[in-house]
C-alpha positions in Angstrom: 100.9 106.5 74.7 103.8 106.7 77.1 106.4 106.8 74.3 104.4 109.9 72.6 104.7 111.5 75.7 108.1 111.3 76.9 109.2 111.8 73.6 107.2 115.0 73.3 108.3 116.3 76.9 111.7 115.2 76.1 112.4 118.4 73.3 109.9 120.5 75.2 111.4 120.4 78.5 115.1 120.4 77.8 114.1 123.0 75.2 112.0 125.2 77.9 113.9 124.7 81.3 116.3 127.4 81.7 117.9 125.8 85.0 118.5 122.7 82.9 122.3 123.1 82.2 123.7 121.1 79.8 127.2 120.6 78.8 128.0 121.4 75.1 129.9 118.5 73.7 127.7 116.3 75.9 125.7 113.9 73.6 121.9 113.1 74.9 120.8 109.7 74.2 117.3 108.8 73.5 116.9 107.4 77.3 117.7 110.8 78.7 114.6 113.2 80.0 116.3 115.8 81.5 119.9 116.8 83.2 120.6 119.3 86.0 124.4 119.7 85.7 126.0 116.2 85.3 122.9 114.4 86.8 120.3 112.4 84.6 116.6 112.0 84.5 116.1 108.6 82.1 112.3 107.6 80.7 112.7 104.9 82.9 111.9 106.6 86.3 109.4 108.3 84.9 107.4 104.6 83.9 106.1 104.5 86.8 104.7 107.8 87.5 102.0 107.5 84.3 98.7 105.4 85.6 97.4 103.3 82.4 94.2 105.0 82.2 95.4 108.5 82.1 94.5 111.3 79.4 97.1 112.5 77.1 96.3 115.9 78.7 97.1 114.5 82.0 100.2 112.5 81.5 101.5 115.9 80.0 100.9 117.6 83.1 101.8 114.7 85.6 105.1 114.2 83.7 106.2 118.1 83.7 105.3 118.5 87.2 107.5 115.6 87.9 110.5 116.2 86.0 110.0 120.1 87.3 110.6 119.4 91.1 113.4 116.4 90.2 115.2 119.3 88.8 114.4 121.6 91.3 115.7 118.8 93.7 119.0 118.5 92.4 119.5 122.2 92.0 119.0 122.5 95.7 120.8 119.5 96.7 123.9 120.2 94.5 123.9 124.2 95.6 123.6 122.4 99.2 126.6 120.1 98.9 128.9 122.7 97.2 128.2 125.7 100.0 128.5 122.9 103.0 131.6 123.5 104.8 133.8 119.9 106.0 133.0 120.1 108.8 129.1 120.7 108.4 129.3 117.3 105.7 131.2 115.1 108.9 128.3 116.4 111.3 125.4 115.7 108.9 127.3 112.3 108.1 127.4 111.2 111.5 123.3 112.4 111.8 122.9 109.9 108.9 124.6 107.1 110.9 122.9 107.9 114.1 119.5 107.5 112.3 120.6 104.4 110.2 121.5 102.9 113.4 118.4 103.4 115.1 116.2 102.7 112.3 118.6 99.1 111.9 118.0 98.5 116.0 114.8 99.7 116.7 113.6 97.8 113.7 115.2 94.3 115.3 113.6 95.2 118.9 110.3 95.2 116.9 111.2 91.7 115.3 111.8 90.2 119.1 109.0 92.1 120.6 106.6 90.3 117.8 108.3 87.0 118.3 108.0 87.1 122.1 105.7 89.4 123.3 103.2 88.0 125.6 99.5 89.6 124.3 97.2 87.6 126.2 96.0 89.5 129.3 93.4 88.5 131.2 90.1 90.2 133.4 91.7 89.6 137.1 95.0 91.5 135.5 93.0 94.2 134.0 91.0 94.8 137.4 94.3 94.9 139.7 95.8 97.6 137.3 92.6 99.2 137.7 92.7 99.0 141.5 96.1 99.9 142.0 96.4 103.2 139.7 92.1 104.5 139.9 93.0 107.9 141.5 95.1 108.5 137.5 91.9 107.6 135.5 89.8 110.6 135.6 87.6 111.8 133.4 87.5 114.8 131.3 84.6 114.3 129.5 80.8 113.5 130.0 79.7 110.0 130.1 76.1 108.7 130.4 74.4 105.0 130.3 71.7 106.1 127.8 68.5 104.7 126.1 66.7 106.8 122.8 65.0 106.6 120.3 64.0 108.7 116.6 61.8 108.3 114.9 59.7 110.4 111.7 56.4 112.3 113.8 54.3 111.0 111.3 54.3 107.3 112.4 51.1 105.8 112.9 52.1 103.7 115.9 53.6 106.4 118.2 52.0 106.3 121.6 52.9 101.9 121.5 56.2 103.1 120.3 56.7 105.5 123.9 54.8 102.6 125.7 57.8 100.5 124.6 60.3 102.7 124.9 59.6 103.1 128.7 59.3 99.8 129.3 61.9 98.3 131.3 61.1 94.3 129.8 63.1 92.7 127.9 60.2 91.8 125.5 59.2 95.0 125.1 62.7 96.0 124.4 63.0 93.2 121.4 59.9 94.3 120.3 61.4 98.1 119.8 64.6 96.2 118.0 62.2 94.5 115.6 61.0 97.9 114.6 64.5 99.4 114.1 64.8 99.5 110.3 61.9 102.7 110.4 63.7 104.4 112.8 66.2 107.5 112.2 68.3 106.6 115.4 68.4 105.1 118.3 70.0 102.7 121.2 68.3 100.4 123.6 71.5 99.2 125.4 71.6 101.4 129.0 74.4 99.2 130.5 77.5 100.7 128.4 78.7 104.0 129.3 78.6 106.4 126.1 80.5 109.9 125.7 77.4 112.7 126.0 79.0 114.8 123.3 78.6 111.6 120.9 74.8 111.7 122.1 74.1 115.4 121.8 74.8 115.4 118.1 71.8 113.4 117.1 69.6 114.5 120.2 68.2 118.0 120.7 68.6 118.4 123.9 70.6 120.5 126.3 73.7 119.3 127.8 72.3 121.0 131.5 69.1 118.4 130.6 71.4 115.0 129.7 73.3 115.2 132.8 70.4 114.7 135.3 69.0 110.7 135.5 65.4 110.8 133.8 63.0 108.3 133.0 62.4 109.9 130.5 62.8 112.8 128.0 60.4 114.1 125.1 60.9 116.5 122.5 59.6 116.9 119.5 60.8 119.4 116.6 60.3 119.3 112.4 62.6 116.4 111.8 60.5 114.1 114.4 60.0 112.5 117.7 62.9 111.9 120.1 62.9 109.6 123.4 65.7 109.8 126.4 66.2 107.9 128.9 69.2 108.4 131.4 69.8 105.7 133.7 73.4 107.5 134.9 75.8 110.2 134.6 79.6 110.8 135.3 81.3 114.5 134.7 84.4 115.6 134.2 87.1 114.4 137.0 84.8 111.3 138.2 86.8 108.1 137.8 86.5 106.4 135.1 84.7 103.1 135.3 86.5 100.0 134.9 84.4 99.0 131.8 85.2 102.6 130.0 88.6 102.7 130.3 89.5 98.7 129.8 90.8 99.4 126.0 93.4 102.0 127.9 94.4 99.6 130.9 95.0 97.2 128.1 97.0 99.1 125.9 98.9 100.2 129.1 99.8 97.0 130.4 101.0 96.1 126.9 103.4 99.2 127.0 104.7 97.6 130.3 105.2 94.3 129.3 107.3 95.5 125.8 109.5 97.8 128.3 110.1 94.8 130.4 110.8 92.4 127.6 113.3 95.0 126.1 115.2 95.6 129.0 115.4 91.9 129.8 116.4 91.0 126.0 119.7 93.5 126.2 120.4 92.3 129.4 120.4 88.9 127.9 122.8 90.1 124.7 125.2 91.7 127.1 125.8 88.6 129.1 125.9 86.6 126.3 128.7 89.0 124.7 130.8 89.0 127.8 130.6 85.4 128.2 131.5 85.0 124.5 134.5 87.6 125.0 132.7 89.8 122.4 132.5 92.8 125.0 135.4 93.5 127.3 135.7 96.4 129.6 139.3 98.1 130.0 
């Protein structure tokens, strides 16, 4: 099908393109789609545009849209190149070797900092960061250690369901996790600290209401029952709690460690170039 369709979009696109400029005693071979100028499009970079399952009607589209903005691209490019100045071409030249060069060391920093890069950091590391730098981890959002539970109004079971919910034993609490599957949401564990904004999409309740402790909240509307219990609550500019912001700490001390290793690896390659007499100062 691919044939058909490059050799049908062949005459209709060098047939139909006006910006397509071709020279007059220029012969097109078979393997050409389309020229702009001097410049060739060849069936072969267009091979892998064409997914095997595609409709006729599709490939025709797919392959005109693509052959349209390759012209479009050399058009622009070649009106680019002829109306840059010399000295315009030297500065974008030396742009282009700035950015190969950063690409070329950046990408061999990334090589050592994989091969060397200490990733291991453990809890007494994570709690001295902490310690040292709290008054910078402040919060600016709502947080809350939070029991609830949803459930359909028409349960049979509901007043055991609130006596379990309330209940602060652990039995109690596994019986309510045996029961999950017939609930519409929930969560039983109090002892992680959850952003309220989270909560407040799949709870009715006021935000004023979920940022006082309660033993527990009740509401009930058309879509069911829905239990709250708020064992704390931190606002906006508290300190975060160690246990919050751990995936932070961690990411920071990371950032540290690949600063340190950097600055200690091209330390390293200067002293080894001087020694070698590869770098000299005049």
């Amino acid at each position: 099908m691919k044939r058909f369709i490059i050799a049908f979009l062949t005459i209709l696109i060098l047939n139909s393109c006006n910006y397509f400029k071709m020279q007059e005693k220029e012969e097109i071979t078979p393997e050409v789609v389309a020229i702009v100028n001097t410049v060739k499009l060849y069936k072969k970079d267009l091979n892998s545009i064409l997914p095997e399952d595609i409709s006729k009607e599709d490939s025709i589209i797919l392959v005109r849209s693509f052959i349209n903005n390759w012209a479009l691209k050399q058009i622009l490019l070649q009106k680019a190149e002829s109306n840059n100045s010399l000295e315009e071409e030297n500065e974008i030249a030396a742009l282009v070797k700035d950015y190969r060069e950063s690409l070329l060391i950046n990408n061999y920093k990334e090589i050592l900092i994989k091969q060397q890069l200490d990733t291991v950091i453990k809890d007494i590391e994570i709690a001295e960061f902490y310690s040292k730098s709290k008054e910078n981890f402040k919060l600016n959002e709502e947080l809350v250690k939070i029991k609830f539970l949803h459930f359909d109004k028409k349960v049979i079971n509901k007043k055991e369901l609130i006596k379990l919910f309330k209940s602060e034993k652990i039995e109690d609490l596994e019986a309510l996790e045996k029961q999950q599957l017939s609930f519409k949401h929930f969560q039983f564990n109090d002892s992680v600290w959850t952003q309220l904004d989270k909560v407040l999409l799949k709870l009715p309740f006021s935000k004023d209401n979920m940022l006082k402790k309660s033993k527990l909240l009740q509401k009930q509307d058309s879509l069911g029952l829905y239990l709250v219990a708020i064992k704390d609550v931190l606002v906006r500019n508290d300190t975060a709690p160690l246990s919050y912001i751990k995936p932070t700490i961690k990411q920071m001390i990371l950032h540290q460690r690949k600063i340190e290793l950097i600055r200690d690896i091209e330390k390293i390659l200067v002293q080894d170039a001087t020694k070698n007499n590869n770098f000299k100062v005049y």
